[in-house]
C-alpha positions in Angstrom: 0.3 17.7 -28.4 -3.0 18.5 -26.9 -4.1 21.4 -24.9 -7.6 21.4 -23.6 -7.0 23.7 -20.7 -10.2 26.3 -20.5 -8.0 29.5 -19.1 -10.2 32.3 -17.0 -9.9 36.1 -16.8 -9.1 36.8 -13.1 -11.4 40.4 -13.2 -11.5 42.2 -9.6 -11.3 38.8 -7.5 -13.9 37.3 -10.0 -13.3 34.4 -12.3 -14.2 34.5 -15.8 -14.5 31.5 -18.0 -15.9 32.4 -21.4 -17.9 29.3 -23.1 -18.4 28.3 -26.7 -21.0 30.2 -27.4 -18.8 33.3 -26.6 -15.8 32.8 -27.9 -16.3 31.0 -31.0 -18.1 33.9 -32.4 -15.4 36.0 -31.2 -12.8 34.0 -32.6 -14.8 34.3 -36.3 -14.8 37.9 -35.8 -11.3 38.4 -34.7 -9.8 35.6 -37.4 -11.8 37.0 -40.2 -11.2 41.0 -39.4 -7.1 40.1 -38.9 -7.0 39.3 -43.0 -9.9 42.2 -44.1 -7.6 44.6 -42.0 -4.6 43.1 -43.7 -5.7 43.5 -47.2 -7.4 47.0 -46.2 -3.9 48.4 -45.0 -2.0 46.7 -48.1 -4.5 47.4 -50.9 -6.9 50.1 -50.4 -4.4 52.0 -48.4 -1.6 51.0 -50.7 0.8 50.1 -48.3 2.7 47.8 -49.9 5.0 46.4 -46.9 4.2 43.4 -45.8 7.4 41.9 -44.6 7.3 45.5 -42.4 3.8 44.6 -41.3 4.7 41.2 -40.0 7.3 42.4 -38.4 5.6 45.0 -36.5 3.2 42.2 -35.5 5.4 40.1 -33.8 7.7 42.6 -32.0 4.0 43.5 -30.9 3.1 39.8 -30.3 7.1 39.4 -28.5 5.8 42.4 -25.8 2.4 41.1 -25.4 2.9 37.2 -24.4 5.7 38.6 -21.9 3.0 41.1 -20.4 0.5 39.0 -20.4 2.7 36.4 -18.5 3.9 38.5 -16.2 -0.3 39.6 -15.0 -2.2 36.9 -15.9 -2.3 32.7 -16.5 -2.8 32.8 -19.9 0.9 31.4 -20.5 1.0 29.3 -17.9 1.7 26.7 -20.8 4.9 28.6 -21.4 5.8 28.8 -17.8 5.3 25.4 -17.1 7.5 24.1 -20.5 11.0 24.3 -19.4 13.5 24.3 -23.0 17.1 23.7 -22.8 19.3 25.6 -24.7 19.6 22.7 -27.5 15.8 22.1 -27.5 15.2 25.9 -28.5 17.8 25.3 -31.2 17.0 22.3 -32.3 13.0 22.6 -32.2 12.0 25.9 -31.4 14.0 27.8 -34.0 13.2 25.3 -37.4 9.7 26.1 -36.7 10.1 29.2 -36.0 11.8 29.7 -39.4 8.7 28.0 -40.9 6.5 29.8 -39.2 8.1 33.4 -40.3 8.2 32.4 -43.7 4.0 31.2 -43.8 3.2 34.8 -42.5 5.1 36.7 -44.8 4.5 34.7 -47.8 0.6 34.5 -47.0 0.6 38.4 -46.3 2.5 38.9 -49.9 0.5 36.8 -51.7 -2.4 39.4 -51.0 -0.5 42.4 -53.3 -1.7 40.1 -56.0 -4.8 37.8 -55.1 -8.5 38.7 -54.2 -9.3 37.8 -50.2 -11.8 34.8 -51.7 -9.2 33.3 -53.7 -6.6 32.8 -51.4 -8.9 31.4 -48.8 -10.3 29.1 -51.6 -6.0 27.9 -52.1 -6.3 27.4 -48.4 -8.7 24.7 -48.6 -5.0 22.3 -50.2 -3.5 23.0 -46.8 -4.7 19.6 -45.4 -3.4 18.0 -48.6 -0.2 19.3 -48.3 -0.1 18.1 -44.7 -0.7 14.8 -45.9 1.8 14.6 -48.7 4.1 15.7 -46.4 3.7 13.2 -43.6 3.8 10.6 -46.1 7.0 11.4 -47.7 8.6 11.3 -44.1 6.7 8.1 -43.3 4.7 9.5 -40.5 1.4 8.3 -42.0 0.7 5.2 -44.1 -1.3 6.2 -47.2 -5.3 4.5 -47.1 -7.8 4.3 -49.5 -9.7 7.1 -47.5 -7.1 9.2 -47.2 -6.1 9.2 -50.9 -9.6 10.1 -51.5 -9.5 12.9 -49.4 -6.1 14.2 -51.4 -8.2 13.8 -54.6 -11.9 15.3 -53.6 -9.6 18.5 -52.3 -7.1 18.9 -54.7 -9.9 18.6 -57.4 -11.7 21.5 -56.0 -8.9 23.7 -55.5 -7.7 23.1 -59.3 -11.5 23.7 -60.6 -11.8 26.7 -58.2 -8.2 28.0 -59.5 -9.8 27.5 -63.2 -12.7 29.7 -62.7 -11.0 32.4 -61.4 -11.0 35.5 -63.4 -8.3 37.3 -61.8 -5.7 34.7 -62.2 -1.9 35.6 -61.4 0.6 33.0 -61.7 3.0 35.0 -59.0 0.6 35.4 -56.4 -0.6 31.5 -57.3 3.3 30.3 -56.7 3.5 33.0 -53.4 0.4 31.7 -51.7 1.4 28.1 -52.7 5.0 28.4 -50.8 3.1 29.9 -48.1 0.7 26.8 -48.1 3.8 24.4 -48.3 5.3 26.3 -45.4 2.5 25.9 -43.1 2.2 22.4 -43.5 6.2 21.8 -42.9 5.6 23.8 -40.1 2.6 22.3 -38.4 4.4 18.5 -39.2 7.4 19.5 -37.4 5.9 20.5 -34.9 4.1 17.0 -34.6 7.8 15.8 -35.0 10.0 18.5 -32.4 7.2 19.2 -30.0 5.6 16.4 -29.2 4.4 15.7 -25.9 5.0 19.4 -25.1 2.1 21.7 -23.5 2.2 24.1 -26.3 -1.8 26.1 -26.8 -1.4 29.1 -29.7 -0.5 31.8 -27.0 2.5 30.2 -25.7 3.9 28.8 -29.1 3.5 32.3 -30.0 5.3 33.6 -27.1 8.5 31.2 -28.1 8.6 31.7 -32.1 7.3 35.7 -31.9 11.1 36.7 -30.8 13.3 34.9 -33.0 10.5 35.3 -35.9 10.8 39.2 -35.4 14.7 39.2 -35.2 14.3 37.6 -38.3 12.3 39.7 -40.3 13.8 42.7 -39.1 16.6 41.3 -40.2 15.6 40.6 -44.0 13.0 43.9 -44.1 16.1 46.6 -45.5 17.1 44.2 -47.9 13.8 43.2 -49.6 11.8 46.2 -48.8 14.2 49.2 -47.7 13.8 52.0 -44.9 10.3 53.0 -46.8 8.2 51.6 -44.7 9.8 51.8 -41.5 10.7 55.8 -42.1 7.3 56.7 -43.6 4.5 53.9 -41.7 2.8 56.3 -39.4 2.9 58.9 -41.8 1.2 56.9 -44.4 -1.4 54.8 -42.4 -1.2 56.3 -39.2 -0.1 55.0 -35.8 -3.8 54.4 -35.1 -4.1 51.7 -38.1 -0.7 50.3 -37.1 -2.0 49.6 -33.3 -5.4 48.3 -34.1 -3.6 46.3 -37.1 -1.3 44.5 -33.9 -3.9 44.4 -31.8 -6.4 42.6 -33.6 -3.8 39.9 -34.7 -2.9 39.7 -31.0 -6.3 39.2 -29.5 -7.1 36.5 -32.4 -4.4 34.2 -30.4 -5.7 35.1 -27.0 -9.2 34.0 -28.1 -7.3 30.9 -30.0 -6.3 30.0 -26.0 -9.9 29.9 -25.4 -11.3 28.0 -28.7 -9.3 24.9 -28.3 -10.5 24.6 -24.4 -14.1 24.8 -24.9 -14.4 23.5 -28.3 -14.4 19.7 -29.9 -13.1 18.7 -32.7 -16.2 19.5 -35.1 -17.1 22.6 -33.2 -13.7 23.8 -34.1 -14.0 22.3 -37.9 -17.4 24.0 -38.8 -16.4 27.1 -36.9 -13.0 27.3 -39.5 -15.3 26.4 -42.4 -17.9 29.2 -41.5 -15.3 31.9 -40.6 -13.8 30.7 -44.5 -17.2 31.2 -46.0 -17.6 34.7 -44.1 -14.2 35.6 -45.3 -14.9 35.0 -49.0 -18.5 36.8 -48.4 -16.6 39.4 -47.2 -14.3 40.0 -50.0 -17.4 40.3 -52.6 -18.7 42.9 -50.3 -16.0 44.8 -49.3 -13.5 44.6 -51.7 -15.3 43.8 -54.7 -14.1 40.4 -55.6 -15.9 38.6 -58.5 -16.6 34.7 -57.7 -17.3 32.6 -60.7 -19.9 29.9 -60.6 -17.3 27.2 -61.5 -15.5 28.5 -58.1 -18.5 28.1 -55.8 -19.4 24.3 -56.9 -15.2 24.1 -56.8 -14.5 25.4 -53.2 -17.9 23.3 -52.1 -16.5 20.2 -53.5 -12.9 21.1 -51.4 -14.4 22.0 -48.4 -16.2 18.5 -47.9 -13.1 16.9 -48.5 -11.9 19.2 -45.8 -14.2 18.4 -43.3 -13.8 14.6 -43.7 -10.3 15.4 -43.1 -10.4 17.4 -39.8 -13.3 15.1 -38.0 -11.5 11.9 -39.1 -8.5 13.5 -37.5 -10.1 14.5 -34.2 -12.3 11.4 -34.1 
């Protein structure tokens, strides 16, 4: 399902067509201000809503893909994919429902870990990918790929033992979140496959049904609170720039998978992981052990052999 489609910026008659050394660091910015922001809004403003606050990103999200396809051809991927009744309920909406339930497990899991661990838990993603394919027989376990399993999981586990801030909930929260991404990104290997689907326009198919969800489940598991007292407590301005941010980090995604290559796109994730953690010490506060840095190192080269082998 590969997209490698650099889309311009039609500006005044003129064509723009950002390159890599543009938008990668743009994406890095973007990508690593979306969680900051996040944890900003849900922990040093103490707004404690994050089913609300993925919700308010995806109605946002639903009205900007239909803008933006309406004045520009940034979802001319979407355009182009034509989706029978059946295939949106049989494909679109299981991922959808996998999708929804990454975001606002990942988001929850912040109310109780630092920014630096849960990008550190991150690092088992690609393991749980691979369990996952093997247990539905989509890839046959190797000797290399067993030792990936093993060089990651071991660094997660030793970077999970040094932390000093350990919380079994938000462990077994970010760990459903991690085990919902990967169902999600195999079935879409599964349901989608051959399909021109870049982050934009997969985001302008999910975004709606996602949304209805979560609007749905938001007064039973968090009440009217947030919805009746949001702008009063962080401010529309906050609530805007939260959406926005989150919605520009996709419109820049567009961009990174056309001009990038499969280890641009690998060391840019592993940087923008490193500046994230780097972040959290200085921002937040967050205390990083010595047992967590030779942990998360030790993970992240079992990461990297796992992404280039992958796109090789």
């Amino acid at each position: 399902m590969a997209f490698r489609v650099t889309p311009t910026i039609n500006i005044g008659g003129t064509k723009i067509q950002p390159t890599a050394v543009i938008i990668i660091p743009i994406w890095i910015i973007l990508s690593s201000s979306v969680i900051i922001y996040n944890n900003y809004l849900y922990n040093t403003l103490e707004f404690k809503f994050p089913v609300f606050l993925v919700t308010w990103h995806l109605i946002f999200a639903t009205l900007g893909t239909r803008f933006l396809a309406r004045t520009t051809h940034l979802l001319d991927a979407a355009k182009e994919t034509k989706l029978s009744r059946d295939v949106y309920i049989r494909s679109i909406l299981p991922i959808a429902v996998l999708f929804c339930g990454s975001l606002v497990l990942s988001n929850k899991a912040y109310l109780y870990l630092s920014v630096s661990f849960i990008q550190m838990l991150k690092a088992f993603n690609p393991v749980a990918i691979l369990l996952i394919s093997f247990a539905m027989r989509m890839q046959d376990p190797s000797r290399r790929l067993l030792v990936i399993v093993l060089t990651i999981s071991f660094g997660v586990c030793l970077a999970s033992y040094g932390e000093l801030h350990f919380n079994l909930i938000g462990f077994i929260i970010q760990s459903l979140a991690v085990a919902f991404e990967a169902s999600r990104l195999v079935m879409i290997e599964i349901l989608l496959k051959g399909m021109k689907m870049d982050p934009l326009a997969s985001l302008h198919w999910y975004a709606p049904p996602c949304a209805l969800l979560t609007l749905t489940l938001l007064p039973f598991v968090e009440g009217l609170t947030p919805i009746l007292t949001a702008v009063s407590h962080i401010g529309f301005g906050h609530l805007f720039a939260n959406a926005m941010t989150a919605f520009l980090l996709n419109v820049a995604a567009v961009w990174l998978v056309g001009v990038s290559g499969g280890l641009v796109l690998t060391l840019a994730g592993v940087f923008k992981d490193i500046l994230l953690i780097t972040g959290s010490v200085l921002i937040f506060g967050s205390t990083i052990t010595p047992i967590q840095v030779i942990g998360y190192s030790i993970a992240l080269v079992g990461l990297v052999v796992f992404k280039t082998s992958r796109k090789a």
